[in-house]
C-alpha positions in Angstrom: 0.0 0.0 0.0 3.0 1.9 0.9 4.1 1.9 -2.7 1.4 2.5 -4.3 0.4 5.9 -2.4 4.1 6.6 -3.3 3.2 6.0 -7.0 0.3 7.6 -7.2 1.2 10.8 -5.4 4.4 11.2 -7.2 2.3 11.0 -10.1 0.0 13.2 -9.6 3.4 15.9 -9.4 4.5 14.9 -12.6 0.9 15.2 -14.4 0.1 18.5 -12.8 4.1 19.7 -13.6 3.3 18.6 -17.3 0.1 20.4 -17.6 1.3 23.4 -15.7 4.4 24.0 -18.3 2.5 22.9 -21.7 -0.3 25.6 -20.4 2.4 27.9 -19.2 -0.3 28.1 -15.7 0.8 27.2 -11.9 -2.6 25.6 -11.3 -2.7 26.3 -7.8 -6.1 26.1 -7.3 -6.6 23.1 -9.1 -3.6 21.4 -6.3 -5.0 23.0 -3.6 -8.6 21.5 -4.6 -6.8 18.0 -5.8 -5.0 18.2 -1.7 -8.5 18.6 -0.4 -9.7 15.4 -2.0 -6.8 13.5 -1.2 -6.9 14.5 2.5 -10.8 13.0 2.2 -10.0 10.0 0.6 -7.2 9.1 2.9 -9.4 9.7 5.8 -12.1 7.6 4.2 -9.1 4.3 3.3 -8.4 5.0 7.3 -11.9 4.0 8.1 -11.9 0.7 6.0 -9.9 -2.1 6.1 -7.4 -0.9 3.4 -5.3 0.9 5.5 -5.1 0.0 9.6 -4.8 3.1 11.0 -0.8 2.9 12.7 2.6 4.8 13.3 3.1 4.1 9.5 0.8 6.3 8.3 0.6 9.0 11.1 3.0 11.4 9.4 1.2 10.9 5.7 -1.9 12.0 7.7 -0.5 15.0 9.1 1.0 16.0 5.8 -2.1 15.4 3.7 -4.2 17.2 6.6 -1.9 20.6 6.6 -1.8 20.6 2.8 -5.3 20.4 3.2 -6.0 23.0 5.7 -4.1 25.7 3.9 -5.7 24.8 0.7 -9.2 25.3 1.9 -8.0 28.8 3.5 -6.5 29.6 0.2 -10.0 28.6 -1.6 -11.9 30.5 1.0 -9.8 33.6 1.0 -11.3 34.6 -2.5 -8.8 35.9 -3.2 -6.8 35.5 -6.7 -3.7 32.7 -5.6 -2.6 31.8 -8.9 1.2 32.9 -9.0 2.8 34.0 -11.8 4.2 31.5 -14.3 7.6 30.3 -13.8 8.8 26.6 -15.2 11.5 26.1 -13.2 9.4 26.9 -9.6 7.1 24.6 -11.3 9.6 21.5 -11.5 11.0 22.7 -8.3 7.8 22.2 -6.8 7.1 19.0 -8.1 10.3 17.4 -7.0 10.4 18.8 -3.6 6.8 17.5 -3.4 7.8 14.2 -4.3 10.8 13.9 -2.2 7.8 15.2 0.9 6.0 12.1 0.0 9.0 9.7 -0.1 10.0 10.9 3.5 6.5 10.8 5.3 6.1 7.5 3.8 9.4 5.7 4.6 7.5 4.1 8.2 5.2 2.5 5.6 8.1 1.4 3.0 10.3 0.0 5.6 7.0 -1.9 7.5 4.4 -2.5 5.1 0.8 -3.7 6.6 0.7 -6.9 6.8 -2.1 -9.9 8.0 -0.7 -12.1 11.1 -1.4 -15.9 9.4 -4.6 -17.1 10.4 -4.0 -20.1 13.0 -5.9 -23.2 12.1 -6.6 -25.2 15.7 -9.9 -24.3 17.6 -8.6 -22.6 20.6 -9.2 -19.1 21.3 -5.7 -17.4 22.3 -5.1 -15.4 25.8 -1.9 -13.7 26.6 -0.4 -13.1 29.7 3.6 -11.4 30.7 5.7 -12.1 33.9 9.2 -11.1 35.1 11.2 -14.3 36.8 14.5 -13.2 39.3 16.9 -15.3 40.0 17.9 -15.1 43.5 21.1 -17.8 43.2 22.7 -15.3 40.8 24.3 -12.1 40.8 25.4 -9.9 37.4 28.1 -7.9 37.2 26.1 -5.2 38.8 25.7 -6.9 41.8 22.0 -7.4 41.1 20.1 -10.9 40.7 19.5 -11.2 36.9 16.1 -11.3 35.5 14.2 -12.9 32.5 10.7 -11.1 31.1 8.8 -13.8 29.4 5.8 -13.7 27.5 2.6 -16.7 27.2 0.4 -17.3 24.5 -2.3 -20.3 25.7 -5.5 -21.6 25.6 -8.3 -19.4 26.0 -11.7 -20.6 28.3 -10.5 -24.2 28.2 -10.7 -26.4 31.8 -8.3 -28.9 30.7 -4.1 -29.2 30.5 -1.6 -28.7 27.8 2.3 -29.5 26.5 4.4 -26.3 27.3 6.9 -25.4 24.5 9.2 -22.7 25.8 11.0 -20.6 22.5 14.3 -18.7 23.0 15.0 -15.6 20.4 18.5 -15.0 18.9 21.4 -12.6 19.2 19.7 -8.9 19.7 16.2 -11.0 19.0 12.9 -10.1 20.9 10.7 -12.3 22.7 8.1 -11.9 19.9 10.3 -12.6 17.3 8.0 -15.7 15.6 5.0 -14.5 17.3 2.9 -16.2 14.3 4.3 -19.7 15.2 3.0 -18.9 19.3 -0.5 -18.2 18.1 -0.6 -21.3 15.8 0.5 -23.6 18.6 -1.7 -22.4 21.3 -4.9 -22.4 19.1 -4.2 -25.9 18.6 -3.6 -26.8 22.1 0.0 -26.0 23.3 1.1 -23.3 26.6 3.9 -21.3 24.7 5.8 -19.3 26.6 8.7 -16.8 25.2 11.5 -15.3 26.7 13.5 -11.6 26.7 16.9 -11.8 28.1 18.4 -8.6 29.1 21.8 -7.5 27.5 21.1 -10.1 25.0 17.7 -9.0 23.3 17.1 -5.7 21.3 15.0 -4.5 24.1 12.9 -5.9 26.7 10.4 -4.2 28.7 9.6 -6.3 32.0 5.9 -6.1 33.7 6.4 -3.4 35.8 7.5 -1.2 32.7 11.2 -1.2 33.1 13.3 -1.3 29.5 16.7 -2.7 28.9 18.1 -2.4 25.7 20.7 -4.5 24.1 24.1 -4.4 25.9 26.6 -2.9 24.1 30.0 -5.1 25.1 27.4 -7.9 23.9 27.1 -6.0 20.6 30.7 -5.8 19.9 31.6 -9.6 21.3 29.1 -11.0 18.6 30.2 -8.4 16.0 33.9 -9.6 16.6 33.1 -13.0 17.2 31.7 -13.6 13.8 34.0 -11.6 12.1 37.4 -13.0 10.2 39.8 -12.1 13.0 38.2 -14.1 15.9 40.1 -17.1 16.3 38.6 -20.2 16.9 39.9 -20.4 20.8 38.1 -17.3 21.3 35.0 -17.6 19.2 34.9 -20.9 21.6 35.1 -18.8 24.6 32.6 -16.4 23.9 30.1 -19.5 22.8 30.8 -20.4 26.5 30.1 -17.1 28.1 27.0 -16.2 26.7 25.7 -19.8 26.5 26.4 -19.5 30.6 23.8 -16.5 30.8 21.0 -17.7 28.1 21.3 -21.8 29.8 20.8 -20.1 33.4 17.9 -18.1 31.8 15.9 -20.7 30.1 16.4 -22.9 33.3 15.4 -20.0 35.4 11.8 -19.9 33.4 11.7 -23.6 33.4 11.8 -24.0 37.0 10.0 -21.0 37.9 6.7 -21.9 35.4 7.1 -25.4 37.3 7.2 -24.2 40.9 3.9 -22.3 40.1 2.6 -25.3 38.7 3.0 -26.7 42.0 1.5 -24.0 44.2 -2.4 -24.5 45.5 -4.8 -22.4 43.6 -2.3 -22.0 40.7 -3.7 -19.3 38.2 -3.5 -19.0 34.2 -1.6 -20.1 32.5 0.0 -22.5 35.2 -2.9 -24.3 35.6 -3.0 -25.7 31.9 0.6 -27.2 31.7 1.3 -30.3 31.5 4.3 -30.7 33.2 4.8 -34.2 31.5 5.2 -33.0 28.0 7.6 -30.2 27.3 9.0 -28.8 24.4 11.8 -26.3 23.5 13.0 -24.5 20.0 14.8 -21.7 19.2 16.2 -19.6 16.6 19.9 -18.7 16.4 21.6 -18.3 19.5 18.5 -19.4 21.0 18.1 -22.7 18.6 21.3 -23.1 20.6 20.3 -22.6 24.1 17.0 -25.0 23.5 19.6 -27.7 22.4 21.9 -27.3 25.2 19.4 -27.4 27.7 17.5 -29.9 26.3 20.4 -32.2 26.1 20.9 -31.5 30.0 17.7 -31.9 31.4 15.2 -34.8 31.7 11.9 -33.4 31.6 12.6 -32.2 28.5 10.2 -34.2 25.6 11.8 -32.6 22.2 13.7 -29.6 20.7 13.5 -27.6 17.8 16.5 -26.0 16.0 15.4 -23.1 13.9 18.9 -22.0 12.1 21.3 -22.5 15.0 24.3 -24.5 15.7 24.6 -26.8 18.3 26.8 -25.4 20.6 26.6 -27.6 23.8 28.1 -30.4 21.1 31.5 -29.0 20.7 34.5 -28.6 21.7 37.9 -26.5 21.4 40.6 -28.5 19.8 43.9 -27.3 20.8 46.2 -29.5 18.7 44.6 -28.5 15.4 43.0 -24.9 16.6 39.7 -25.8 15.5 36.0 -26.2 16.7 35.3 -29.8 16.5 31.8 -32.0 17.6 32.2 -33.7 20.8 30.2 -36.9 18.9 28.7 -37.8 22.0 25.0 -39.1 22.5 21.9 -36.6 22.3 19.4 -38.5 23.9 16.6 -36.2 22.2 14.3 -36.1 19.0 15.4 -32.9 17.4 14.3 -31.3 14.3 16.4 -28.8 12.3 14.9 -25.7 10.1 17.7 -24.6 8.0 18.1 -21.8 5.8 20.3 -21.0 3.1 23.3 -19.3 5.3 23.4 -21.9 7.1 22.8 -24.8 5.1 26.0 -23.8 2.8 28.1 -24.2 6.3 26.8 -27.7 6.8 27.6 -28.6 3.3 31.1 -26.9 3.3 32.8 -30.7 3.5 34.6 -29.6 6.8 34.1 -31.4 9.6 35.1 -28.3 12.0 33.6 -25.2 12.7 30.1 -24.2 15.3 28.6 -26.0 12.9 30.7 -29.0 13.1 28.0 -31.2 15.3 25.2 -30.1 13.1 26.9 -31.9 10.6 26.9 -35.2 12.3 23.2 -34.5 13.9 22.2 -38.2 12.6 25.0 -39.8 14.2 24.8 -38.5 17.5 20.7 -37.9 17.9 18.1 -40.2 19.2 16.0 -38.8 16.0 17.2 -36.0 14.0 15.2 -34.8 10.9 16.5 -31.8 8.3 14.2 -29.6 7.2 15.7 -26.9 4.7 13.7 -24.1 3.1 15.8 -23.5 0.2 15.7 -19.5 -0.7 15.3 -18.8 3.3 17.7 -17.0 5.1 18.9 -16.8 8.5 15.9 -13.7 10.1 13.7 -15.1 7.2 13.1 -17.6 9.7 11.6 -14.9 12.1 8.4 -12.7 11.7 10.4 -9.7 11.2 10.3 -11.0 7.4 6.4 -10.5 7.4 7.4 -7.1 9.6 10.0 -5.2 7.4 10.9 -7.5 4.3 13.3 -4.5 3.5 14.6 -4.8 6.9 14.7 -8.3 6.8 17.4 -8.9 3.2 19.7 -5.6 4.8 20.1 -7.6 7.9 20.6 -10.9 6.7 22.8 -9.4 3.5 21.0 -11.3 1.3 17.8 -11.2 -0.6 14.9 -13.6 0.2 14.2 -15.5 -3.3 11.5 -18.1 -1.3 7.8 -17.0 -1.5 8.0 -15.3 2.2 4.0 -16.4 3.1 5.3 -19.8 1.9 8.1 -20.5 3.9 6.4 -19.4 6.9 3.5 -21.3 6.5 5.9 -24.3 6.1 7.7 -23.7 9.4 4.8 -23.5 11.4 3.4 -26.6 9.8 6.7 -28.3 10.5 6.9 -27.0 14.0 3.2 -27.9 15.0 3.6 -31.9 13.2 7.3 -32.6 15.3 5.6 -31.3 18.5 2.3 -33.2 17.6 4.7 -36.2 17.2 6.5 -36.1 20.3 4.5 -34.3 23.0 1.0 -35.4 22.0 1.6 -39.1 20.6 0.2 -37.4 16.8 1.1 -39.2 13.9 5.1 -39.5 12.8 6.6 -36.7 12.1 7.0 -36.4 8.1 8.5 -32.9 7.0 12.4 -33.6 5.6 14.6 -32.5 3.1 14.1 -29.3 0.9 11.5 -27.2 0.3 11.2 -24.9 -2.2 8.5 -23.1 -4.1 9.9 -22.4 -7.6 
């Protein structure tokens, strides 16, 4: 919609430019009539469901609504406003115009509207946020860290559910595949998301305080995937922020099973089931899902969305490499790979973060590869339905797979392997790559 206001608006400029020079005539009161209308019309789209009133079209508005405004007073001065002919004022004009329109409509270029996926289970979806402190830690503030998390469950339902807990990347947000939460919980699941401070963009905890992303974080993850980190230290870093994001995700593990456990529990609490849980991941947080799942026992099945397994490797010093430790992973995990890092696991090296991934059907009880060729690494993530601008600058590369496609295939992916494994569904049947040229 973005665009095509652009288009339109930009040609409007260029037709009354034309007719202004072949008639040798400014035609203000023509524009000023033409501003009117447009004013009326875009306040009219506002009120349907063509355009959803939002911050991407607030400055549009206020720009269509001045030009407006001093039209009408113009019109209703009665007096004479044509100005004198002049052709280049007239071009002048119509480019600065132009280059108005471009700038008050960037917010609507860089985030287009867009239509969350309709979830296909039966359940209404509630929401509900909570902060978790971890008393048994201290930062390097001398405060006990915290986590905000985030639940999407069943709405109006007396009965109990799997809990799948999802864990955002580097500089991620807890609502990063917000359409994947809302698909599981209408068909039956307690999802609940988590914000790690430092580590996420920004997180913004219940009683309203915001953290943004921590800036020695920033540079560690800018250096460590850049050509000069050497393996040792790319290996130590792995291990220091591993350290924070495992002691999160088993902080909101233990804390959503402790409420469980109180009398007169209240939502969502009250609909886990405790018995059958789930974790996934994208990134960094693919990782942390994998590492703690491997560690604890009442964990059911993982999900890897684009991350490496980092809990599977090891620094070796005799060759100075990242190897795979090759050692038993004792549960059914399913891969979602994109193109960035598919090439890695294809490279034929056997070192790397990527090494263990490589051997993932050695080591696992079950492993299954699912690979959305044309995907890339936050093409994974709703920010591609967000900003698909946004979404190809960050990742470097352009998106070539149908974007409503490869999302609607990840969720189906990610609803069949829990199906499988937390609700004794049907086997799980999603493998090799997907494509939709």
């Amino acid at each position: 919609m973005g665009k095509l206001l652009l288009f339109v608006m930009i040609l409007f400029e260029v037709i009354f430019a034309v007719a202004g020079i072949m008639k040798r005539s400014s035609h203000d009161r023509v524009k000023n009539i033409a501003r009117i209308v447009a004013f009326v019309l875009f306040a009219i789209l506002c009120a349907t469901p063509i355009i959803e009133l939002s911050f991407r079209w607030y400055a549009l508005g206020a720009l269509l609504l001045i030009l407006a405004m001093k039209g009408l007073f113009q019109i209703c001065n009665g007096k004479k406003i044509e100005k004198p002919y002049k052709k280049r004022r007239i071009i002048l004009g119509a480019v600065l115009s132009s280059l108005i329109f471009f700038l008050v409509l960037v917010p609507a270029l860089l985030f287009p509207q867009y239509t969350t996926p309709k979830t296909t289970g039966d359940y209404a979806v509630a929401t509900a946020d909570y902060t978790y402190i971890d008393k048994s830690r201290v930062d390097e503030k001398g405060a006990n860290p915290y986590v905000n998390v985030s639940f999407w469950y069943p709405e109006n339902v007396n009965d109990t559910f799997p809990l799948v807990v999802f864990d955002h990347g580097a500089f991620g947000v807890r609502e990063s595949n917000h359409s994947v939460y809302l698909e599981l919980a209408s068909n039956g699941y307690v999802v609940c998301s988590i914000d790690h401070p430092g580590q996420s963009f920004y997180t913004k905890s219940k009683s309203g305080k915001v953290t943004y992303v921590n800036m020695n974080f920033l540079k560690e993850v800018n250096y460590g995937n850049s050509e000069s980190c050497t393996a040792v230290e790319a290996y130590d870093l792995i291990q220091k922020w591993m350290k924070v994001r495992t002691a999160d995700m088993n902080l909101t593990l233990d804390s959503i099973l402790n409420n469980v456990n109180k009398e007169n529990v209240g939502l969502p609490y009250s609909l886990i089931n405790t018995e059958k849980i789930g974790l996934f991941g994208h990134s960094m947080g693919a990782a942390t899902s994998v590492w703690v799942g491997g560690e604890r026992s009442d964990i059911d099945a993982v999900i890897n969305i684009d991350g490496p397994y980092f809990s599977e490797v090891y620094y070796d010093a005799s060759t100075d490499e990242i190897r795979a430790l090759g050692r038993e992973y004792d549960k059914p995990i399913l891969n979602i790979y994109s193109d960035q890092v598919w090439r890695q696991l294809k490279d034929g090296y056997e070192s790397g973060v990527y090494a263990a991934n490589k051997v993932s059907k050695d080591i696992c009880q079950e492993s299954f590869d699912m690979y959305l060729e044309g995907s890339k690494h936050l093409t994974l993530t709703d920010l591609a339905l967000i900003s698909p601008f946004l979404t190809d600058t960050l990742n470097g590369e352009k998106t070539t797979i149908d974007i409503e496609y490869c999302m609607k295939m990840e969720r189906e992916a990610i609803l069949e392997f829990f199906n499988c494994y937390l609700k004794e569904g049907p086997a799980y049947t999603k493998t090799g790559i997907f494509s939709n040229e």
